[in-house]
N, C-alpha and C positions, 0 to 999 in steps of 0.2 A: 888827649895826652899832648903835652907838649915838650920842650927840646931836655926840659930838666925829669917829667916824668911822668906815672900817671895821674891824674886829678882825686880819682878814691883810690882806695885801698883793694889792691888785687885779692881775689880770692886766696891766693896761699897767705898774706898778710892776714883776713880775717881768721883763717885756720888756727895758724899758729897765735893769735891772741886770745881765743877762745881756748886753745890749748893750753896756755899759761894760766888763766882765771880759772879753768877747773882742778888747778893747784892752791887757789886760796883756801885757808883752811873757814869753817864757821867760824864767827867771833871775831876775824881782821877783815881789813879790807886793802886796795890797791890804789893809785890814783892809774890816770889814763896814761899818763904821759910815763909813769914808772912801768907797766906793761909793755909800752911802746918798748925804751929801753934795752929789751933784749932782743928784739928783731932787728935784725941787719939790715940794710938796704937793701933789693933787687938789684942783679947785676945790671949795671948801667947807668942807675939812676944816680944824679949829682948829690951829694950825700948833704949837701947844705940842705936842700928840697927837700928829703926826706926826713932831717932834723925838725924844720918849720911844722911841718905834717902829721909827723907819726902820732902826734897826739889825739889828733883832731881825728885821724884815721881807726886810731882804738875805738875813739867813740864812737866811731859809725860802723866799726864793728859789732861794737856791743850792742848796740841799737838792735843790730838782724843777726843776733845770737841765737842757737839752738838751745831747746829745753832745758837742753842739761847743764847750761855753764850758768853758774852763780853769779850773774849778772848783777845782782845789789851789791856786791863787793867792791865794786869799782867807782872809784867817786872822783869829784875833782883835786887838785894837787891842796886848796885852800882847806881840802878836810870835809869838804859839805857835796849836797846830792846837788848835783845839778838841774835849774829849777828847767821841767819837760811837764810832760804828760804820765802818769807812775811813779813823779817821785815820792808820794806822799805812802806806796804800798813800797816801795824800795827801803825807807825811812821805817815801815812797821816791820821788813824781813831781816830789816840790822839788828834792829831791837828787840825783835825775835831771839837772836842769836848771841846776844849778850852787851852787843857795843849799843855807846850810850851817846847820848848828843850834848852837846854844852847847852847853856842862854844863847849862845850865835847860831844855831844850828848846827855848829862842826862836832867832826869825831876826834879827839885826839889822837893823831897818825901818830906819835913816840908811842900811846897806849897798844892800840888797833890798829896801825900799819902792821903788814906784810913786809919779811923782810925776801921775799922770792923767792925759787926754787932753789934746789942747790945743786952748786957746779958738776954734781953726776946728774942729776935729774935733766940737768941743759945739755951735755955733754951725748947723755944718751937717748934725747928728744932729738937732734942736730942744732944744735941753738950754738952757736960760736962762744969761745973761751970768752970769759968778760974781764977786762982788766982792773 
């Protein structure tokens, strides 16, 4: 850690991002950095730092996600699976579920985005008012 913050994403940050994903319905999906979005920063942390991060942070949540969070749902902001190890069974669990891929490999997110939870679902999760 340093003066602006921690380097990964603390355990209540992985919590609550797994806690949002297993709000995506089958058939949409979420980008990483739109998940981040609704976590606040840790008291303390310089919130510039946590802007640059929180993206990068979802992912490395989702990475060491539990069984139960519908981890194919989450892809990057460009609409496509980010290329890892699984994305080719990520890509058959969409398609499973009804979303379809272009010629580029993207999803149309105006199709199959996710428009997130809603303000009582946040409200009565602890997730702060969104303006």
């Amino acid at each position: 850690m340093d003066e602006r913050g921690p380097a990964y994403p603390s355990q209540e940050f992985k919590n609550q991002v797994w806690l949002i994903v297993r709000q995506i319905p089958a058939g949409q999906v979420a980008s990483y950095g739109q998940i981040a979005a609704f976590i606040p920063p840790s008291p303390g942390m310089v919130p510039a730092f946590f802007q640059a991060f929180k993206a990068r942070w979802a992912g490395s949540a989702m990475a060491d996600c539990p069984e139960d969070v519908p981890w194919q749902r989450v892809i990057n902001s460009q609409g496509m699976i980010s290329p890892r190890p699984g994305a080719q069974n990520q890509r058959r669990l969409l398609e499973a579920e009804g979303v379809v891929f272009d010629a580029k490999q993207r999803v149309d997110l105006k199709r199959y985005g996710w428009a997130g939870p809603s303000p009582a679902w946040l409200a009565a999760n602890g997730f702060p008012k969104r303006s």
